[in-house]
VEXDREN-2710 file (C-alpha; in Angstrom, 1 decimal):
% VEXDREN-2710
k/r/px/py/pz
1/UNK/-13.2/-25.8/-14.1
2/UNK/-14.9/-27.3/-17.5
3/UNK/-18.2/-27.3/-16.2
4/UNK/-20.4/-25.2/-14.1
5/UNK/-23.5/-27.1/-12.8
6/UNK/-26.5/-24.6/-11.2
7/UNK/-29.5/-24.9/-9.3
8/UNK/-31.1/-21.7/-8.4
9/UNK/-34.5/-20.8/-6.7
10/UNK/-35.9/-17.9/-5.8
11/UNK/-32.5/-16.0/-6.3
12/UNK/-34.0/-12.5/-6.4
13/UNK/-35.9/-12.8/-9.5
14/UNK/-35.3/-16.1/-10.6
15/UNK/-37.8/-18.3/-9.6
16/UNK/-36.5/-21.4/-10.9
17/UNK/-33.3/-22.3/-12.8
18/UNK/-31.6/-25.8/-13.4
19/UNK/-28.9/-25.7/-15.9
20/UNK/-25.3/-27.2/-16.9
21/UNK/-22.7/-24.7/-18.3
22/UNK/-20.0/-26.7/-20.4
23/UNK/-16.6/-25.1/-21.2
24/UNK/-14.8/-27.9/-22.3
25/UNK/-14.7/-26.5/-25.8
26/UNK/-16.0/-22.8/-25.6
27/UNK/-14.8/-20.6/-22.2
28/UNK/-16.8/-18.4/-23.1
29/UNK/-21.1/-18.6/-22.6
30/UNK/-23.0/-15.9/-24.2
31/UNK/-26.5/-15.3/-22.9
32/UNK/-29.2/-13.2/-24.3
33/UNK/-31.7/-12.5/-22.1
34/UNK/-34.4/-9.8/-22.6
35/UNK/-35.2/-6.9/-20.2
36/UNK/-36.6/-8.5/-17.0
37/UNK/-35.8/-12.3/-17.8
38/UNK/-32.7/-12.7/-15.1
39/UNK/-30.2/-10.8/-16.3
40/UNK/-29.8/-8.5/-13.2
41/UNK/-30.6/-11.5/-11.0
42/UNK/-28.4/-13.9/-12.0
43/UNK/-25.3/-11.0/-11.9
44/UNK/-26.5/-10.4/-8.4
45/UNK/-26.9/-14.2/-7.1
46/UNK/-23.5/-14.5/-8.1
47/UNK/-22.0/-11.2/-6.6
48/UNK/-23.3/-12.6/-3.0
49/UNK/-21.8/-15.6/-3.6
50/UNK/-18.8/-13.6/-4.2
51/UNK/-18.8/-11.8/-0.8
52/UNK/-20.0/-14.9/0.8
53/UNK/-23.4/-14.1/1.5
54/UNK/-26.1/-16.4/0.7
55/UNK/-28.9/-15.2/-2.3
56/UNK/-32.3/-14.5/-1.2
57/UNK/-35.8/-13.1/-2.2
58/UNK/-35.9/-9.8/-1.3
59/UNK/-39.9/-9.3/-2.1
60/UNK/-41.8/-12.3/-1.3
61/UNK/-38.6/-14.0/1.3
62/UNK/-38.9/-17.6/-0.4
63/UNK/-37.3/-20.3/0.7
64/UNK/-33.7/-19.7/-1.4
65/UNK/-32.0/-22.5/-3.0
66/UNK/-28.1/-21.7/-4.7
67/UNK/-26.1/-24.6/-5.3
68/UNK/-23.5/-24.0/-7.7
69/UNK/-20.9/-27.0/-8.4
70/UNK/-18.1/-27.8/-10.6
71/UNK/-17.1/-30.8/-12.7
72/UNK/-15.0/-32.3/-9.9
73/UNK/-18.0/-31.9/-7.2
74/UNK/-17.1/-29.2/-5.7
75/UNK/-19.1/-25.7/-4.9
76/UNK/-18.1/-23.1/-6.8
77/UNK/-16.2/-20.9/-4.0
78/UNK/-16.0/-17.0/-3.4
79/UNK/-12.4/-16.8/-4.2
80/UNK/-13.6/-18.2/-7.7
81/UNK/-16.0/-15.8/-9.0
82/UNK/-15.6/-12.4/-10.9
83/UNK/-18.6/-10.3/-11.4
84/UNK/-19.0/-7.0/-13.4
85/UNK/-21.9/-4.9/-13.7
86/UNK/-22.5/-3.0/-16.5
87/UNK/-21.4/0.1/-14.8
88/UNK/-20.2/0.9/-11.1
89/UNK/-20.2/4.6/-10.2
90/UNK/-16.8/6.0/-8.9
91/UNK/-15.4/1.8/-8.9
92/UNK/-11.7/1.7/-8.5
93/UNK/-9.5/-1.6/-9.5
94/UNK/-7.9/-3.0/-6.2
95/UNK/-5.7/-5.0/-8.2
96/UNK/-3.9/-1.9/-10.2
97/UNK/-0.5/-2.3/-7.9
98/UNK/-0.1/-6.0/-8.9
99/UNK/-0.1/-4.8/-12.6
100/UNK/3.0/-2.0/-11.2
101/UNK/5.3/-4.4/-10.7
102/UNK/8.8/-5.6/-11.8
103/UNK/9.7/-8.5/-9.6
104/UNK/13.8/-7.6/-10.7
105/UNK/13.6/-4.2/-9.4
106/UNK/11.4/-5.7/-6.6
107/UNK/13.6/-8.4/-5.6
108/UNK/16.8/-6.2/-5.7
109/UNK/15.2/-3.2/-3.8
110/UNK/14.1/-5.4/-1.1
111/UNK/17.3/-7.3/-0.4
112/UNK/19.2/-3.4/-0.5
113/UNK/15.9/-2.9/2.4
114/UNK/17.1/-6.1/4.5
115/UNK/20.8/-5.2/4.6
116/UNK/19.5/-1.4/5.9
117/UNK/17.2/-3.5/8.3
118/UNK/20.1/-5.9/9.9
119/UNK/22.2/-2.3/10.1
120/UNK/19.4/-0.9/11.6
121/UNK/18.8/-3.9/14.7
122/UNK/22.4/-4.5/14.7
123/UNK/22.9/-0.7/16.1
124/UNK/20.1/-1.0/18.4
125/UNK/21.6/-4.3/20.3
126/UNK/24.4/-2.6/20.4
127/UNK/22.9/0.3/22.0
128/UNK/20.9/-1.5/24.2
129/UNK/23.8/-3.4/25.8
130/UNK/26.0/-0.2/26.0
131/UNK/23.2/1.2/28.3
132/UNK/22.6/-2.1/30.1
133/UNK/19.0/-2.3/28.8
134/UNK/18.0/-5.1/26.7
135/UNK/14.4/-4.0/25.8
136/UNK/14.6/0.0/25.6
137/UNK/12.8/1.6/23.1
138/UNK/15.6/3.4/21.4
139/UNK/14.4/4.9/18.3
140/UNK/11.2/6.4/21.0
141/UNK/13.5/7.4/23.2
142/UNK/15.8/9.1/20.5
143/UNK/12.9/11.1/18.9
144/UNK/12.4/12.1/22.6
145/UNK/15.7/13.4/23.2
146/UNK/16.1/15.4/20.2
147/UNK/12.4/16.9/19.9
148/UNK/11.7/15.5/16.6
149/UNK/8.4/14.8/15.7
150/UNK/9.5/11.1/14.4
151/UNK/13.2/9.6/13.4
152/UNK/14.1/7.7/10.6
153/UNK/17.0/6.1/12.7
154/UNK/20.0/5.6/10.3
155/UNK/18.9/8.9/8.4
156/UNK/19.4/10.4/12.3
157/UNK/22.9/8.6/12.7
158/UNK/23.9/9.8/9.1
159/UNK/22.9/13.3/10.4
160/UNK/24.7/12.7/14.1
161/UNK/28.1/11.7/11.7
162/UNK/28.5/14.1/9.0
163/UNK/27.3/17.2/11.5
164/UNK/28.6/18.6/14.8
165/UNK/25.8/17.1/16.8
166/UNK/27.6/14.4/18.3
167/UNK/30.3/17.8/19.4
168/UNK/27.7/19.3/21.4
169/UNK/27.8/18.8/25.5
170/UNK/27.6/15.5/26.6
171/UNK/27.0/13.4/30.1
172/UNK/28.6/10.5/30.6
173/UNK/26.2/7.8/32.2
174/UNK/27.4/4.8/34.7
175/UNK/24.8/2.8/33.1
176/UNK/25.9/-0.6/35.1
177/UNK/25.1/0.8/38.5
178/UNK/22.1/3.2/37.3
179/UNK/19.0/2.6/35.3
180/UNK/17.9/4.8/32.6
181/UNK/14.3/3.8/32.9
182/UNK/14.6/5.1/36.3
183/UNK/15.5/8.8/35.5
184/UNK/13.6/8.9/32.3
185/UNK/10.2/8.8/32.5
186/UNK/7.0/10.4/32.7
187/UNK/6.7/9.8/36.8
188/UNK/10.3/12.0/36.9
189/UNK/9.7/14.5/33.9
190/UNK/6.6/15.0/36.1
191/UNK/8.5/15.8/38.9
192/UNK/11.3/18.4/37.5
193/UNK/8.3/20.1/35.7
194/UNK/6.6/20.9/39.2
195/UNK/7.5/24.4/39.7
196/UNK/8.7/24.2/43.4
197/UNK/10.6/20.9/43.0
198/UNK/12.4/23.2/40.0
199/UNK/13.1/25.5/42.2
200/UNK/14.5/23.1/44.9
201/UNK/16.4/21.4/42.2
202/UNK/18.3/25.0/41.0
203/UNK/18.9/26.1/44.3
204/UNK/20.8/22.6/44.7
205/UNK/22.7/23.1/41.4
206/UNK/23.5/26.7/42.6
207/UNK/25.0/25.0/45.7
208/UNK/26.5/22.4/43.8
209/UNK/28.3/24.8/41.2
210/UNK/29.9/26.7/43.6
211/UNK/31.7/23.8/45.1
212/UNK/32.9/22.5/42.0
213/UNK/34.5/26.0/41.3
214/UNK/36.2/26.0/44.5
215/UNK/37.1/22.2/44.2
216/UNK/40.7/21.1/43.2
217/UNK/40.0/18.5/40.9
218/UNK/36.5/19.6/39.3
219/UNK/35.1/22.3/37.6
220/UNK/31.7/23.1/36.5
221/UNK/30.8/22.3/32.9
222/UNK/33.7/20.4/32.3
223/UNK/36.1/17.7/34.7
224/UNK/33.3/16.1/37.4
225/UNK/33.1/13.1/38.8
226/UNK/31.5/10.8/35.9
227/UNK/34.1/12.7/33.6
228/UNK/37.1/11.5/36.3
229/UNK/35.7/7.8/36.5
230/UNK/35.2/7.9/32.9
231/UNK/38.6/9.3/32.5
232/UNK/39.9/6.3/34.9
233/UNK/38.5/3.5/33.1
234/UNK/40.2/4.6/29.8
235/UNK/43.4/4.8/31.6
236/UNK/43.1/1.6/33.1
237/UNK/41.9/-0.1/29.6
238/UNK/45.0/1.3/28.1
239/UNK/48.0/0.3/30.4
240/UNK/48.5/4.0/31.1
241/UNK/49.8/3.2/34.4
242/UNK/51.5/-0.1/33.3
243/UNK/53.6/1.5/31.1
244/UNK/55.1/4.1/33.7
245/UNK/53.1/7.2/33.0
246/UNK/51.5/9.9/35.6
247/UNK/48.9/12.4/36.2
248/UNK/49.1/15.2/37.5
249/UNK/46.9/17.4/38.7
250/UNK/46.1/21.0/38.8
251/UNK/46.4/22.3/42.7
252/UNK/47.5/18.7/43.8
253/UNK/51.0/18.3/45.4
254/UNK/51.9/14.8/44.4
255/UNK/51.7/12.9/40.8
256/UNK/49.3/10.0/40.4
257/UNK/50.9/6.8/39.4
258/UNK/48.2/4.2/39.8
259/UNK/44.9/3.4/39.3
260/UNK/43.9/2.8/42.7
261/UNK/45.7/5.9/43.8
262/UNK/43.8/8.0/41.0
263/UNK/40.5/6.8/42.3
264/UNK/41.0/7.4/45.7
265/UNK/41.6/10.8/45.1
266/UNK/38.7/11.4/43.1
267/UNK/36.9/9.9/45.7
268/UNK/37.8/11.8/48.4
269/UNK/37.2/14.8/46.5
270/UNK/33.8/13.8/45.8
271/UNK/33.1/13.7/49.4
272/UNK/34.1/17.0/50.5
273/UNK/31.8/18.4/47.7
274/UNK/28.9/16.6/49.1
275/UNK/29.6/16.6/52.3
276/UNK/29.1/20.5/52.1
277/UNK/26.5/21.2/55.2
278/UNK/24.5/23.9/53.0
279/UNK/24.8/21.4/49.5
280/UNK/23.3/18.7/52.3
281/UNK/20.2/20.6/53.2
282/UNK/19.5/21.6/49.4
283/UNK/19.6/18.1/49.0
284/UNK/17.3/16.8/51.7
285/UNK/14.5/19.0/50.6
286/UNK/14.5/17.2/47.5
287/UNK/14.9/13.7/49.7
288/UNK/12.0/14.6/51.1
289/UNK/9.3/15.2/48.2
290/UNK/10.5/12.2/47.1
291/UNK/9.9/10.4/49.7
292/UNK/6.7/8.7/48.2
293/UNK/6.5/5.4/47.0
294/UNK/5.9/6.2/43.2
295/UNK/9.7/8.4/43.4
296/UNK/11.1/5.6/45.5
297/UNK/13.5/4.4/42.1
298/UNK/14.4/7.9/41.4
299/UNK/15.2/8.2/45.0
300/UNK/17.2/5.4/45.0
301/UNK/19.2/7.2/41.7
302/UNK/20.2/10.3/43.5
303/UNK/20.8/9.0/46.8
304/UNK/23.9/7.1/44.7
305/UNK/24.4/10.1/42.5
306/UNK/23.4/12.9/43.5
307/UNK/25.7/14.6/40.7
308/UNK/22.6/14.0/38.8
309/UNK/20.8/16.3/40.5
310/UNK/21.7/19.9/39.2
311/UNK/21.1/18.4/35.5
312/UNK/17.8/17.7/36.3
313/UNK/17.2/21.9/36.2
314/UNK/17.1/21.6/32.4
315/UNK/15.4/17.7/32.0
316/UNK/15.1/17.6/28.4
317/UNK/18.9/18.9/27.7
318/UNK/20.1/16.3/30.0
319/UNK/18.4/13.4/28.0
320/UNK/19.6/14.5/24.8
321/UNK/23.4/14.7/26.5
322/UNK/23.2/11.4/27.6
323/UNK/22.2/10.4/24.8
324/UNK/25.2/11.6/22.8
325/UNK/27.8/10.0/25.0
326/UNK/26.3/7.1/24.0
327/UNK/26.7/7.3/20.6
328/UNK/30.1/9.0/21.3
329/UNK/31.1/5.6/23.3
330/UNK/30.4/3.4/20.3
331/UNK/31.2/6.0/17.5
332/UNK/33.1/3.4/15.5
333/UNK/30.0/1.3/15.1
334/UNK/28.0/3.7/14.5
335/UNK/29.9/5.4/11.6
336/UNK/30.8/1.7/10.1
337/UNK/26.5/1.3/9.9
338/UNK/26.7/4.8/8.9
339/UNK/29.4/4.1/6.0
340/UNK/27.3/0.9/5.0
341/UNK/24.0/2.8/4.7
342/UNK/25.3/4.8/2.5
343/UNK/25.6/2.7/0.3
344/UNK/23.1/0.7/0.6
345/UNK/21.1/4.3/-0.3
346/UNK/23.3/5.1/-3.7
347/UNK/21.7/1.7/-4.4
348/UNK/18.5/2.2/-3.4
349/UNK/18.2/5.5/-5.3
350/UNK/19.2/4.1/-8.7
351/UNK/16.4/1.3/-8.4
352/UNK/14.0/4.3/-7.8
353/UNK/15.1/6.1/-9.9
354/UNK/14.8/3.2/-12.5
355/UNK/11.2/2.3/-11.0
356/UNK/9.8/6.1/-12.1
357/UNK/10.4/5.5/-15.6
358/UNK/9.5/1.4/-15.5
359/UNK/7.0/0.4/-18.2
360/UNK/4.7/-1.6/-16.2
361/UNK/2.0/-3.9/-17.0
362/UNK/-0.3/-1.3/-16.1
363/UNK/1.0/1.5/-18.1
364/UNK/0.5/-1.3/-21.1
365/UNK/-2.8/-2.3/-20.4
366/UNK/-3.6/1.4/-20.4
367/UNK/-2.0/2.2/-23.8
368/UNK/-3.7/-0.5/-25.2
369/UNK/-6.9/0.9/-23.8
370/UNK/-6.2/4.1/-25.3
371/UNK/-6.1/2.9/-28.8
372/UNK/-9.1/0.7/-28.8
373/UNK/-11.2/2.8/-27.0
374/UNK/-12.2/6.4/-27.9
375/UNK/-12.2/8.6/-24.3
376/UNK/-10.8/12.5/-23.8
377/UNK/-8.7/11.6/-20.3
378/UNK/-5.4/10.0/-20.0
379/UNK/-4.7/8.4/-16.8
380/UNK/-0.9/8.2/-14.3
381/UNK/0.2/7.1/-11.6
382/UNK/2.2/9.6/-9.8
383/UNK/4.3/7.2/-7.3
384/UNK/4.9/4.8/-9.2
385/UNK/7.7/4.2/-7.8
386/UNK/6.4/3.7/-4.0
387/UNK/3.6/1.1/-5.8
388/UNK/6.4/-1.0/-7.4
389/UNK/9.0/-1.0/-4.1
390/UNK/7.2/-0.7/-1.2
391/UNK/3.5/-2.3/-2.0
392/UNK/1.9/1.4/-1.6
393/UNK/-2.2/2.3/-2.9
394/UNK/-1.7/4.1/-6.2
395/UNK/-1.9/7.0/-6.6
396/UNK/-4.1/8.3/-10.0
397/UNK/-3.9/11.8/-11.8
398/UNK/-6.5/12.5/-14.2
399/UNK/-6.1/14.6/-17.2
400/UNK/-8.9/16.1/-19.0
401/UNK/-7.8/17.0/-22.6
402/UNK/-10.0/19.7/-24.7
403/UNK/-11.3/18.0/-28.4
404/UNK/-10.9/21.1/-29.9
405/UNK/-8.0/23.3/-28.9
406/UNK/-6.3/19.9/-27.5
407/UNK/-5.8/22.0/-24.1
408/UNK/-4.7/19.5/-21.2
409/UNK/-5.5/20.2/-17.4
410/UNK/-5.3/18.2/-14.0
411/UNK/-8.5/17.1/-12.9
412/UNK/-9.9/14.9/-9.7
413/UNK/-11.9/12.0/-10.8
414/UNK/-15.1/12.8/-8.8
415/UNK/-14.7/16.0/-11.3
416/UNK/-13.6/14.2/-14.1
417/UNK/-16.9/12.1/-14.1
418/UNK/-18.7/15.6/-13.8
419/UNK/-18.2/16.2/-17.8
420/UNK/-18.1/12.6/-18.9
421/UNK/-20.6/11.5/-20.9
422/UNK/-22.4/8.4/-19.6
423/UNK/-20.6/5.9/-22.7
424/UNK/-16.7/8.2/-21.0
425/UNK/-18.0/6.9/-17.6
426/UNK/-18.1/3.3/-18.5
427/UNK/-15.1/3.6/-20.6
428/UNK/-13.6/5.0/-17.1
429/UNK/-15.5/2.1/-15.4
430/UNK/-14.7/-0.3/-17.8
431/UNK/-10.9/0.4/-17.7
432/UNK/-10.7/0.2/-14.0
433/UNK/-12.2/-3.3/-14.4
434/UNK/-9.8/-4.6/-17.0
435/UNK/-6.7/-3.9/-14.4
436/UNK/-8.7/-6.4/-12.2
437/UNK/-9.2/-8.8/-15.5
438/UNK/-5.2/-8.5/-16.3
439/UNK/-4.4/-9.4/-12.1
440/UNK/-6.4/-12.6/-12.7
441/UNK/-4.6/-13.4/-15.8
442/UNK/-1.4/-12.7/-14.2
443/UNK/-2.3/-14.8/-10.9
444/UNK/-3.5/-17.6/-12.9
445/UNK/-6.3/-19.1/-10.5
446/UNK/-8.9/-20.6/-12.1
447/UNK/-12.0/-18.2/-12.0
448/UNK/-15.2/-17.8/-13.7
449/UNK/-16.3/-14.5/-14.6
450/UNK/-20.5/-12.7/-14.8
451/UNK/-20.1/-9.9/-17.2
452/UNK/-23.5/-8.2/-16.6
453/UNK/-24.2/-5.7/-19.9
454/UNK/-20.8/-4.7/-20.3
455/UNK/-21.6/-3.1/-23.7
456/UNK/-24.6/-1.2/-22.9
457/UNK/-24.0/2.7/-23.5
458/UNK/-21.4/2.6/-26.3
459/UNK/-21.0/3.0/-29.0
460/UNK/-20.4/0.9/-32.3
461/UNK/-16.3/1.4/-31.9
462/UNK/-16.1/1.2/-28.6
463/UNK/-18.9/-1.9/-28.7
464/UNK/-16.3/-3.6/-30.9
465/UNK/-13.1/-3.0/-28.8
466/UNK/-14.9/-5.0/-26.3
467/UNK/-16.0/-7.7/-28.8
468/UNK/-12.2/-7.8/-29.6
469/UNK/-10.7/-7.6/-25.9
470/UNK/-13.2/-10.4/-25.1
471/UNK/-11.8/-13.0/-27.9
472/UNK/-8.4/-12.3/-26.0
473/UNK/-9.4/-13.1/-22.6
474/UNK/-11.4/-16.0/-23.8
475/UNK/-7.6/-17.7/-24.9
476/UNK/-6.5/-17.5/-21.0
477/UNK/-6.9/-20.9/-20.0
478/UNK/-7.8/-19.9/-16.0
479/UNK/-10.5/-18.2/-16.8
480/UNK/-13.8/-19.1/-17.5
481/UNK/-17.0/-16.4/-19.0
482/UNK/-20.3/-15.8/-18.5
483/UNK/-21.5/-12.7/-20.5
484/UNK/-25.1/-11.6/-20.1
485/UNK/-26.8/-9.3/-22.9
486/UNK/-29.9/-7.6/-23.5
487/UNK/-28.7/-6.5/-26.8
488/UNK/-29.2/-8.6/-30.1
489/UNK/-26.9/-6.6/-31.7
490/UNK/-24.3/-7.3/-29.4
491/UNK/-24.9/-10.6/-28.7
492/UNK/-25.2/-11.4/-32.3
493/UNK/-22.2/-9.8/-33.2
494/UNK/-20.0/-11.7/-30.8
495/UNK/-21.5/-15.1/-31.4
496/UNK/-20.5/-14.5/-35.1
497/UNK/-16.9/-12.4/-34.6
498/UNK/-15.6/-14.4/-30.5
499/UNK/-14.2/-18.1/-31.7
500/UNK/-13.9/-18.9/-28.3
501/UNK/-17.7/-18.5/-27.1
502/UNK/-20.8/-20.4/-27.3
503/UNK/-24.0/-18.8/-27.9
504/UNK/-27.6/-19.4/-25.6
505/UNK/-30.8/-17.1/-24.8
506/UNK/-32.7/-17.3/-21.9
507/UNK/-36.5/-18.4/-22.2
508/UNK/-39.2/-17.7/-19.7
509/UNK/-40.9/-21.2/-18.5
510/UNK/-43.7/-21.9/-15.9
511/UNK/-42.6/-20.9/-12.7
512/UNK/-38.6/-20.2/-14.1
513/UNK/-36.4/-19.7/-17.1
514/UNK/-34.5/-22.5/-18.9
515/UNK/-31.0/-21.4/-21.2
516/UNK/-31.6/-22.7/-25.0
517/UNK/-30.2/-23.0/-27.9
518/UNK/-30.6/-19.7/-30.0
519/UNK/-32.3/-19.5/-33.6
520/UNK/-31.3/-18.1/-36.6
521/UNK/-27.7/-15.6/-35.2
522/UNK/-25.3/-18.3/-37.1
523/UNK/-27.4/-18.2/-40.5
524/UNK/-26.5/-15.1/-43.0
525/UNK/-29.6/-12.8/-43.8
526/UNK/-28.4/-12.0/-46.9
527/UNK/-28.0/-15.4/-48.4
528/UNK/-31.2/-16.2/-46.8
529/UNK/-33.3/-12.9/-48.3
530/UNK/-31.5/-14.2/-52.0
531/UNK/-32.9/-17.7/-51.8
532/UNK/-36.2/-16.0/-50.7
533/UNK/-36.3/-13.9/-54.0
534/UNK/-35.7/-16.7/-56.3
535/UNK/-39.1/-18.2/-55.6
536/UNK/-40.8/-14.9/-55.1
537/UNK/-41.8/-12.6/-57.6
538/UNK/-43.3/-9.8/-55.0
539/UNK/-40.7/-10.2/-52.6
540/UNK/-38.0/-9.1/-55.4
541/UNK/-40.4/-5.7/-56.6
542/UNK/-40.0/-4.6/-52.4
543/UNK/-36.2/-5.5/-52.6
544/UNK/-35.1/-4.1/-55.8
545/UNK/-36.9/-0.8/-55.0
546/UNK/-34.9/-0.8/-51.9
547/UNK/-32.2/-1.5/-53.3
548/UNK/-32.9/1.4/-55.7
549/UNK/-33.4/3.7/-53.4
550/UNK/-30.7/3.0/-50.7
551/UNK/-27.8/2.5/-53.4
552/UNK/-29.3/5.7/-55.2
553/UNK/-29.2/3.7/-58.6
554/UNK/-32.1/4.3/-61.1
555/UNK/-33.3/1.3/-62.7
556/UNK/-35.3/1.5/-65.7
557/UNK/-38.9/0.9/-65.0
558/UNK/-39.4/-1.5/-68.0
559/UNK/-37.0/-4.0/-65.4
560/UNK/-39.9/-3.5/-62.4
561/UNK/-42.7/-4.7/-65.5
562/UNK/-40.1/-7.7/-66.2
563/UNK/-40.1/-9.1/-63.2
564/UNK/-42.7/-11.6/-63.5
565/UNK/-40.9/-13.5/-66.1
566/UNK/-37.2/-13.1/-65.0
567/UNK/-35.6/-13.4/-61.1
568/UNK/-33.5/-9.8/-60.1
569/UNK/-31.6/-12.6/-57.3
570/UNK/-28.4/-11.9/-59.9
571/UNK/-28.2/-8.1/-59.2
572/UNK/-27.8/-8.7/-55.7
END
């Protein structure tokens, strides 16, 4: 971007204006333009552009003509332009968490994250296929079963590990002939929580725990018939039988000595307990509610298991026991994630930890701020640490600070502004807009930046801290200035003290301003007033008595009667 090209009409106030910005040599152009010239107009033509809208002329709704190009022919887009007005009440930076950065920490933090994510889905797949469900919701379904208001899933498992959670009652699942999706869901939670179908569903449990204590093989609470196939499979898996060895039950006559021989027998004891006449009825008075079609999947459940049935009394207790013989089934796995979190969180902790106390950009930019400019708040950032790691809004606390007794208290901003005088506002302001100045530095995007009266309410030190920021900005190749005064002062000043900046005023024309050259802000007063004196005899009687009177040195008067015959330009 080395030169701006614009042609502007009816842009708010400006009628007309047709002019050619070169930076080749200066970034910076200063403009002087007095109160009512275009200042405010030109600031807002380009704060449209901006936010992509198109100017306009919001008395007499001219035709509007805003064409702003570049040196390679290009318009001048949105993404491109920076304005600031000369104050914005309550503005906050947007760009304050890319100056809160430290792309080490960064980097190392977020490849600790990834190894915690690839735990975290490795778990879940292997949840899913222990429960034959490839897309179940397992950390909803987990938060569910446990009554917590959310889970942080490994922090859960952690907990489930190093706890006796996992040693609480369980229920072991035959998840390749039954569908968890069919027994929990809102259609059956419905169901169970309907006070008569409770009551069916008790008086069935109360049927079906009596059997079970008079059974052989089971007993309530304890050995039934998914704990005896469970039992089998294990045996089975291991050789148990293959190697000779038998079972033996309690109340049966012969030993067990196969694995065919052990299921029949659990088999048949299965069927005497349902085959109980009174268990029967219980039973079909259920079969029958659920004899709609929305039920007909549940029905399907507990016509193949109706062992289900009396842990329906108590739904949410039966969710959360299945749910623990999972985890019980694939405990290994789940303590080798757990193991590896772990670590991952030591890790994790020490690059937070290390993140508090980082010196950021931000916390530079600020204690730069604090010397330059003279203001009775300090400014933090109290999560710092969530800003640098995990891309989080800051945060900011204000502290007011008492000039005299040097007192310190917390204060919102909103109340902060409350005492501030209106120089402390813009200070405030101003700060808040060199975090966004720094992010453009740091992104390094070519952009060209309408300063609108940046200086206006303060004063002479904190006038010359901007002065002094603005020659360091104007050395950052990327971006490009346009600074818009009403003040001489100021605009003199930084014509004469900013190397990098190139002076023009603004000039009211028929129907438009033009941008000239300016007159006399490069030549020195001084030397000009001495050279004056040297050919004027009255001129140096009106500067020698003001001289005499400001540097409160008494001349004799016979030097005032001299005068005619001898220039005073050497006692300057």
């Amino acid at each position: 971007m080395k030169k701006i090209n614009m042609r502007l009409a009816n842009c708010y106030g400006i009628k007309k204006l047709e002019h050619e910005l070169d930076f080749t040599k200066h970034s910076c152009c200063l403009l002087y333009a007095s109160n009512g010239t275009m200042k405010t107009s030109f600031a807002k033509t380009f704060k449209a552009l901006a936010t992509g809208k198109k100017p306009s002329d919001e008395i007499f709704n001219r035709p509007t003509t805003c064409v702003i190009k570049k040196d390679d022919g290009n318009e001048l887009s949105k993404n491109e332009i920076f304005v600031i007005h000369s104050y914005e009440d309550e503005y906050v930076s947007q760009s304050t968490a890319k100056l809160v950065v430290n792309k080490e920490l960064k980097s190392k933090y977020d490849r600790e994250l990834q190894k915690v994510n690839e735990l975290e889905n490795a778990l879940i797949e292997t949840i899913r296929t222990a429960m034959n469900n490839v897309s179940l919701d397992v950390k909803k379904e987990l938060t569910a079963a446990f009554e917590r208001e959310s889970i942080n899933f490994l922090d859960f498992l952690f907990e489930a590990v190093n706890t006796n959670l996992l040693k609480e009652p369980s229920f072991p699942m035959d998840f390749v002939n039954l569908d968890y999706d069919d027994i929990f869901n809102e259609t059956v939670k419905k169901f169970v929580s309907d006070p008569k179908n409770l009551e069916r569903i008790n008086d069935y449990a109360e049927q079906y725990n009596k059997l079970l204590e008079n059974s052989v093989i089971f007993k309530r609470d304890g050995f039934n018939h998914y704990t005896a196939e469970s039992l089998s499979m294990s045996l089975k898996d291991s050789g148990f039988f293959r190697a000779n060895h038998e079972v033996v039950f309690s109340g049966v006559e012969s030993t067990v000595k196969t694995t065919d021989e052990y299921n029949a027998l659990i088999e048949n004891e299965r069927n005497k307990v349902f085959s109980d006449a009174a268990l029967k009825k219980k039973f079909n008075s259920i079969n029958t509610v659920l004899s709609k079609k929305m039920y007909s999947e549940f029905r399907r459940v507990i016509e193949k298991s109706p062992e289900i049935l009396p842990m329906l009394a108590d739904y949410n207790q039966f969710k959360k026991m299945v749910w623990i013989d999972v985890l019980k089934q694939i405990i290994s796995d789940v303590e080798s994630v757990v193991n590896s979190y772990k670590s991952c969180n030591t890790i994790v902790s020490e690059i937070k930890s290390a993140a508090r106390t980082e010196r950021t950009q931000w916390q530079i930019v600020l204690d730069i701020f604090k010397e330059r400019f003279n203001i009775p708040f300090k400014i933090e950032i109290s999560n710092q640490d969530d800003v640098l790691l995990n891309d989080k809004i800051p945060e900011f606390e204000f502290y007011y600070t008492d000039p005299d007794s040097e007192e310190e208290i917390a204060i919102e901003r909103r109340s902060l502004e409350k005492v501030l005088s209106q120089g402390e506002k813009r200070a405030l302001y101003l700060l808040n807009i060199i975090y966004d100045l720094e992010a453009l530095k740091l992104q390094g995007d070519d952009v060209l930046i309408i300063a609108d009266d940046i200086s206006d309410s303060f004063d002479y030190k904190n006038k010359y801290a901007i002065i002094e920021y603005l020659q360091e900005l104007t050395e950052t190749p990327c971006l490009k200035f346009i600074v818009l005064t009403h003040n001489f002062d100021f605009f003199r000043t930084t014509a004469l003290r900013v190397t990098n900046v190139r002076a023009f005023m603004v000039s009211r024309i028929r129907n438009g301003i033009e941008i000239i050259n300016p007159k006399y802000i490069y030549k020195n007063p001084f030397k000009e007033i001495k050279n004056g004196i040297a050919n004027n005899s009255n001129a140096d009687i009106i500067t020698l008595k003001s001289y005499n009177m400001y540097s409160k040195r008494h001349y004799p008067r016979y030097l005032l009667s001299q005068l005619a015959n001898r220039p005073v330009t050497s006692m300057l």
